[in-house]
N, C-alpha and C positions, 0 to 999 in steps of 0.2 A: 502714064500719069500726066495730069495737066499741069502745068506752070503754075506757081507759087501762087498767082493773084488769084485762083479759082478756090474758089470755095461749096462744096455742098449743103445745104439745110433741109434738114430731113423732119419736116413735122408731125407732130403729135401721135405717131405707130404706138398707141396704148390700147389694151385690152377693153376698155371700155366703148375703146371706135373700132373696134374688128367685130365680126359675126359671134353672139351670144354677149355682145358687152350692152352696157347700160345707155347707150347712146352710139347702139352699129352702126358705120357706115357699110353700106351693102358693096362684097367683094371688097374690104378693107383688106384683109389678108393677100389679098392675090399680089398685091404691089412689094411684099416684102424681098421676094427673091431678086428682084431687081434693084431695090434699093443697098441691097446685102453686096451686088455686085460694083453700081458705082461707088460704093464707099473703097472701093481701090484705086480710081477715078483721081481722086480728089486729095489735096494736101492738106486742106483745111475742110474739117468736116466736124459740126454739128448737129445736135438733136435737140429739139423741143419737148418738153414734158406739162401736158394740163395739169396743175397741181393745187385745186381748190380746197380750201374748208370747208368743213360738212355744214358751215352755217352760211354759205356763199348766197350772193343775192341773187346770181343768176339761174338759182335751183328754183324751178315752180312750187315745189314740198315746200320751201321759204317763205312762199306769200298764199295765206289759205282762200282756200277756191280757185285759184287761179288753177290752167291748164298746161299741160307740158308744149311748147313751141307757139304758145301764144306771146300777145308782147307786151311789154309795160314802159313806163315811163318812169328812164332814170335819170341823175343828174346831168350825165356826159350824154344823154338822147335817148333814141329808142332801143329795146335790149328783150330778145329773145330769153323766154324764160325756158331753161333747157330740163329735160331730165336729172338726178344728180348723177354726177360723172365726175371720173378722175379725183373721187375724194382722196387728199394726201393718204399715202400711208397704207391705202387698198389695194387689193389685187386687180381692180379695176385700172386704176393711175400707172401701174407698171405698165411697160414695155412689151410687146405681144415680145415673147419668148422665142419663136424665129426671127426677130430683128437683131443684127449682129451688132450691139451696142459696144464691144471693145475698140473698136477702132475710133471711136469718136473721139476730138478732143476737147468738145465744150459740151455738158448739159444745162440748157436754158430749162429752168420751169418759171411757168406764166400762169395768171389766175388769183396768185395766190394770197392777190387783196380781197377779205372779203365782201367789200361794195364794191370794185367792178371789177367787169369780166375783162378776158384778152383776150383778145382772136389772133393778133400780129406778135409774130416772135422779136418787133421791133417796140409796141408802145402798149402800155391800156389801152381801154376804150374809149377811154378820154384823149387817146392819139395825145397826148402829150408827155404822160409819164413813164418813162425809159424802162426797157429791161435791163440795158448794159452791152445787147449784142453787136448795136453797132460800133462802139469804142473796141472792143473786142474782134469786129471786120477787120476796123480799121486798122488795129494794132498788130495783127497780121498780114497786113499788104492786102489783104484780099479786095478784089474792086469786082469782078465778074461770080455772079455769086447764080446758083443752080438749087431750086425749090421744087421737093415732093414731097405727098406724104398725104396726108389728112386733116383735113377733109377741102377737098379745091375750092368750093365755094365761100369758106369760114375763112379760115386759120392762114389757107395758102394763099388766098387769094390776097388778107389783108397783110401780111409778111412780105408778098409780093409788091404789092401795091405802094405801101412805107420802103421797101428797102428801094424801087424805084424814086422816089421821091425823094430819100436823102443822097444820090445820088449813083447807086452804083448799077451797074451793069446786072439784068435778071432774064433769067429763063426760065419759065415753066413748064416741067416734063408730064404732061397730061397724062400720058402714058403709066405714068409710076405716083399717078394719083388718087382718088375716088371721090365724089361728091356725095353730097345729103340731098340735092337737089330741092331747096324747101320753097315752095310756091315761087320758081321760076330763078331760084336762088343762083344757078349754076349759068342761066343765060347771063347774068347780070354780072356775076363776078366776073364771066372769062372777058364782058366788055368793056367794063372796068380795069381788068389787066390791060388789053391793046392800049387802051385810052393814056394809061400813065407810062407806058413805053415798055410794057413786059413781054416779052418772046412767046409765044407758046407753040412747044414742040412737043410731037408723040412721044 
C-alpha cells in the first residue's frame, strides 16, 4: 500500500467506451484487470463516471445534419460532436461489470450540464467550472495523484493535464489505458501531458 498522499483516478471504465458500446474505445476492456489490481495500491481511490442528458449538446443526434466526430463551435471554443454516449441512467453510462467498483471511495460524474461537455475529471470545458474533485484531493492529503482509464487522449489526458496545473503531483499509466486516437489525437495529448509536467509510465 502506498502512503496516505497517493491517490488513484480511474476514468470513465463505462460500457459505452468498451468493445460493443456506443462510443468504443478499441481494447477498452483489456485495462480493467489491472486497474482491479492497483485499486489495492491506493488509499484514496476514485472513479469517474460520463453522465450526460440525452439532450446534451455534445451529441451530433443534437444538431441536424451534423456528423459524428465532426466539430462545431461552442461557447467555451471548439467541441467534438460525439456519438450519444453515457446517456444518464443507460446501460451504456454504467460501469463495464468487471470493473471492481466497491472499493472506490468517491464517484465523480461529469457531463452532466447539458451545454457543455467534460473531458477533465477536474473542470467543464469551459476549464473553469469545478467538479469538486480537487477540494475532495485536497481534503484527503492526497498531493501525488496516479491516472488510468479512458480514453488517454480525452478524458485522461485533460484530468491529467488540470490536475498538473493546479498543482499536484501526476502520473500517467499508459499501460492501464486506451486511446480513440482521432486525427492525431493521442500524439498531441501524450505532448501535452510532458509539456504540463505529467509522468508517463507503462
Amino acid at each position: 500500500m502506498r502512503d496516505a498522499t497517493h491517490a488513484l483516478i480511474v476514468i470513465d471504465v463505462q460500457n459505452d467506451f468498451c468493445p460493443g458500446g456506443a462510443l468504443a474505445v478499441a481494447g477498452g476492456d483489456e485495462i480493467i484487470p489491472r486497474l482491479n489490481a492497483l485499486m489495492a495500491e491506493f488509499p484514496v481511490k476514485v472513479l469517474t463516471q460520463d453522465w450526460h442528458p440525452a439532450d446534451h449538446a455534445s451529441f451530433a443526434a443534437n444538431h441536424p445534419g451534423a456528423a459524428p466526430f465532426s466539430l462545431t463551435a461552442m461557447p467555451y471554443g471548439p467541441q467534438v460532436l460525439w456519438p450519444t454516449h453515457c446517456v444518464q441512467g443507460t446501460a451504456g453510462a454504467a460501469f463495464h461489470p468487471a470493473l471492481a467498483t466497491d472499493p472506490a471511495d468517491l464517484v465523480i460524474r461529469k457531463g452532466f450540464r447539458a451545454a457543455i461537455d467534460s473531458y477533465s475529471a477536474y473542470f467543464e470545458n469551459d476549464h473553469t467550472t469545478p467538479t469538486g474533485l480537487d477540494g475532495y484531493l485536497r481534503s484527503r492529503g492526497a498531493t501525488h495523484l496516479t491516472l488510468a482509464g479512458l480514453a488517454t487522449d480525452f478524458c485522461v489526458a485533460y484530468s491529467a493535464i488540470d490536475a498538473a496545473r493546479l498543482g499536484f503531483a501526476v502520473t500517467v499509466l499508459e499501460g492501464a489505458c486506451r486511446a480513440i486516437d482521432l486525427d492525431g489525437s493521442l500524439a498531441k495529448a501524450r505532448a501535452d501531458m510532458r509539456a504540463a509536467g505529467v509522468r508517463l509510465e507503462a
